[in-house]
N, C-alpha and C positions, 0 to 999 in steps of 0.2 A: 595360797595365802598371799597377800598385799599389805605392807605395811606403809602406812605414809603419811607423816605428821600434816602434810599441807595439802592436801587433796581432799575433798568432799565426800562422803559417804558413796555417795551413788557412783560416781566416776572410781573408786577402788575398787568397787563391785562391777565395772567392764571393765576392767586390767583381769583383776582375777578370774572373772568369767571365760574374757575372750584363750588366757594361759590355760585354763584348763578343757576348753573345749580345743585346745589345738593338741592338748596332751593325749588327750581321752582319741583324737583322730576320728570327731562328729565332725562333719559338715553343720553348718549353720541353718541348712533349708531340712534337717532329718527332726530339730527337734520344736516339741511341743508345746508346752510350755515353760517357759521360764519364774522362778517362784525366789521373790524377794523377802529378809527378814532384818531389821534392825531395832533396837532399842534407844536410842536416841531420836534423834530428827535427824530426817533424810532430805532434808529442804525447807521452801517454804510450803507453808501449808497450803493443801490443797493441792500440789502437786504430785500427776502420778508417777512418782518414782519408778515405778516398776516397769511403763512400760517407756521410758527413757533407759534405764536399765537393759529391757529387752533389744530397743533399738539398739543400742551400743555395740551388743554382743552377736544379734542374730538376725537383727535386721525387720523387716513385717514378716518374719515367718512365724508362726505359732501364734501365741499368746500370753500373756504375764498377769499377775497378782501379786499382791502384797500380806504377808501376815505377820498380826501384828498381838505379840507374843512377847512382848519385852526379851531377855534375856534367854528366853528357852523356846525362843522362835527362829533361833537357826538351826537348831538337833529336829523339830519340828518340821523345817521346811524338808527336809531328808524324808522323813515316813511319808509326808503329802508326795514328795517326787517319787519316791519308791512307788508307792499307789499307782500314781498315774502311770510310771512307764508300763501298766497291765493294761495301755490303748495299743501298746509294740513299740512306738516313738520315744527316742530320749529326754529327758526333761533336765535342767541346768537349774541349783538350787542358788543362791547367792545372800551373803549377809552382811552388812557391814556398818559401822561404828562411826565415831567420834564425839567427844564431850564439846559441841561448839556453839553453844549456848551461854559456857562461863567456864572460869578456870578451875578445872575441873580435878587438879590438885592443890588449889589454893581451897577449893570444896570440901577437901579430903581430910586436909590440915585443918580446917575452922570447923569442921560438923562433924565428922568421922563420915564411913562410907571409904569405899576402893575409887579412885581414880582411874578409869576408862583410857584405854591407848588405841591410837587409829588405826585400824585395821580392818579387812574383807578378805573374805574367803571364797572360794566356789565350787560346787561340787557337781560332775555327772554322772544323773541314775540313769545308767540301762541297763539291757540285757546282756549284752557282750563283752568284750573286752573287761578293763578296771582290776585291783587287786584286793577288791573283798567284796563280801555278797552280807547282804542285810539278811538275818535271821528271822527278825520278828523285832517289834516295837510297845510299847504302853505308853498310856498318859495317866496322870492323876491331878487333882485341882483342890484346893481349900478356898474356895470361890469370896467364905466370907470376909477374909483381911484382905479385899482390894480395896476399901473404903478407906484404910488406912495410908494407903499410899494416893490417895487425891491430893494433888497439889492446890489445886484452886477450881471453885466451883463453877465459874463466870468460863466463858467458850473466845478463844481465839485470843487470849494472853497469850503470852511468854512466860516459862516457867525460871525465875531466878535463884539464888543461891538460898533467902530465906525461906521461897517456897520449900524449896530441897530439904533444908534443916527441920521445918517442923513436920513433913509428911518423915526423913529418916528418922524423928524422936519417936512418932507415933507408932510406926509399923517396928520399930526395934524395941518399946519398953512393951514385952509381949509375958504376958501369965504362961506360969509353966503348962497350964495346959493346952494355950495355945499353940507353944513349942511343941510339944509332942505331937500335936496334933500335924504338925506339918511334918517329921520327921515320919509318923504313922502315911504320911502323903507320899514319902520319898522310897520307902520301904515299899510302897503297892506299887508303884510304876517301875521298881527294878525286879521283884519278884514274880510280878504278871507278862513282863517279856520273858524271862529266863522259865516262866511255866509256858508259856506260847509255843516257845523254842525248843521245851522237853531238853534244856539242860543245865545241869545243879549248876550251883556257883562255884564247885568246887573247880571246874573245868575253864572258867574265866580268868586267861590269863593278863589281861589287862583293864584295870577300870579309871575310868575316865571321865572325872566327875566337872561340876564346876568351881572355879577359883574361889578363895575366900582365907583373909590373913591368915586364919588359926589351923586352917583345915578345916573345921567343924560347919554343920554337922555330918558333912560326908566322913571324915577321918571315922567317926562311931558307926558312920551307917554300913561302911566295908565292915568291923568286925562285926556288928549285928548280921550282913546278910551272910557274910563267909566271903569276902570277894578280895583282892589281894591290894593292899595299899600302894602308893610310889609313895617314897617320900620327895627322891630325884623328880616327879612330875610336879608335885607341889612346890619345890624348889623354884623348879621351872618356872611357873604360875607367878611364884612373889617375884622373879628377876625383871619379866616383861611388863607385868603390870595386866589388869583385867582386861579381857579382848568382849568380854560382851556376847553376841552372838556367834562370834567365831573362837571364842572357846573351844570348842570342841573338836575343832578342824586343825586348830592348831596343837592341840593333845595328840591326833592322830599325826600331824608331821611330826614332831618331838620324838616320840616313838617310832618314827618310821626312819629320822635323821640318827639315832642312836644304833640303830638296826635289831630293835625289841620285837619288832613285828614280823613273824615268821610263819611260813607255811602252816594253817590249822592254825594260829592261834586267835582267840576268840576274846573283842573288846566288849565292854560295858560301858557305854556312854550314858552319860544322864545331862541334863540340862533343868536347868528350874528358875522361872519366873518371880523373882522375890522369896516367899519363901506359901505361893497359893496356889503355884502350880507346876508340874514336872514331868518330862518328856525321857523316856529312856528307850536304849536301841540297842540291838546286838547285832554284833559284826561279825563274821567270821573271815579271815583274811585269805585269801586261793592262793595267792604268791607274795613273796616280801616285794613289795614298793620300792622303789627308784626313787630321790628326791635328787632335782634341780634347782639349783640357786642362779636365778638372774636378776643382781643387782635389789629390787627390794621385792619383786614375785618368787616363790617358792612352790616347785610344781612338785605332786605325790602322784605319781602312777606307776 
């Protein structure tokens, strides 16, 4: 993880990349591709992030992409890198944030909506080494409330604060059956990895959902599915402020900096795009994790 209020999305995604490819002990010329994800703007448009991104961290070796998942396109970039390391090569997954477009807690304060904090993560999938192994994975999608989150219909605007306000009126003043209906979304992508996986919930000893003031609707979707709550992660979650696509990575440091994450124990990560689409993943951990702090990188191996 990389935290850094003045740096650019893509340059905290080669800090974080380059930390964790020296933790993980790849060479830069072993891996494949490298797979970018953020939910904000990563530049200007039209630029390939990803493979400036790649350059940064591994140089012309491999290859790079972008996917573009909003918010549940960094738990996302994880199963696509898992996938691919079945070529034998390692692949480097990377994510990262900032609201730098508008004041994005003065957003918060006038519209409602979470205020976004800057931050990138990095992850290596391979074979070897690392101290967890991915179980098994799900997606789900409620395809049709993406129209509700259109900011403006016109191509190569800028999206401003009043855009922000009437697409969050729109997509939050939601029919209860539309709530359900997403909650019916969130429930298939945690239950279809943990059937993937052949193992109940009751065995998950950690879930690791995404942030949101109240808890809700994950706080209800743990006792729906059986899965065990934190309150202390959710704690966690209101102190720092919403990380966006590295959510998830940062869930898994927390846990690993408290020393929650022990041999055999097995996480449930989820991640969700608005509220139309959700990415879930099971971990099982081989050995507890090591976490190093340098100055504002934070390395998990």
């Amino acid at each position: 993880m990389c935290e850094d209020a003045g740096s650019a999305p893509a340059d905290m995604a080669v800090t974080a990349g380059k930390a964790a490819l020296t933790a993980a002990d790849v060479a830069a010329g072993e891996v494949r591709w490298v797979i970018h994800a953020g939910s904000g703007p990563q530049g200007s448009q039209g630029w390939p992030v990803h493979h400036h991104i790649q350059n940064g961290i591994v140089g012309p070796h491999g290859n790079a992409f972008e996917v573009r998942q909003n918010c549940a396109g960094g738990l996302t970039t994880w199963l696509l890198g898992s996938r691919l390391t079945e070529e034998g090569a390692p692949s480097i997954c990377t994510g990262a944030d900032n609201w730098s477009w508008s004041d994005r807690f003065a957003t918060a304060r006038e519209y409602g909506g979470e205020p976004m904090s800057d931050a990138a993560h990095a992850v290596v999938m391979s074979h070897t080494g690392g101290f967890g192994r991915i179980l098994a994975s799900a997606t789900a999608s409620y395809p049709e409330l993406s129209e509700d989150w259109r900011t403006r219909k016109a191509y190569w605007e800028a999206t401003d604060a009043d855009d922000f306000r009437r697409a969050y009126a729109r997509a939050t003043t939601r029919t209860l059956d539309s709530a359900r209906t997403s909650f019916r979304m969130f429930a298939r992508a945690v239950t279809c990895a943990l059937a993937q996986a052949q193992v109940s919930s009751q065995y998950v000893t950690h879930f690791v959902p995404p942030g949101s003031g109240s808890g809700e609707p994950y706080r209800l979707l743990s006792k729906s599915v059986g899965l065990p709550w934190s309150e202390a992660l959710h704690s966690h979650y209101l102190d720092i402020g919403y990380l966006g696509v590295s959510t998830q990575a940062e869930g898994i440091a927390y846990l690993a900096e408290i020393g929650a994450l022990k041999k055999d124990s097995i996480v449930l990560l989820l991640a969700a795009e608005y509220q139309l689409s959700a990415t879930a993943l099971l971990l099982r951990v081989t050995r507890p994790p090591r976490v190093v702090a340098n100055g504002r990188v934070r390395v998990v191996a």
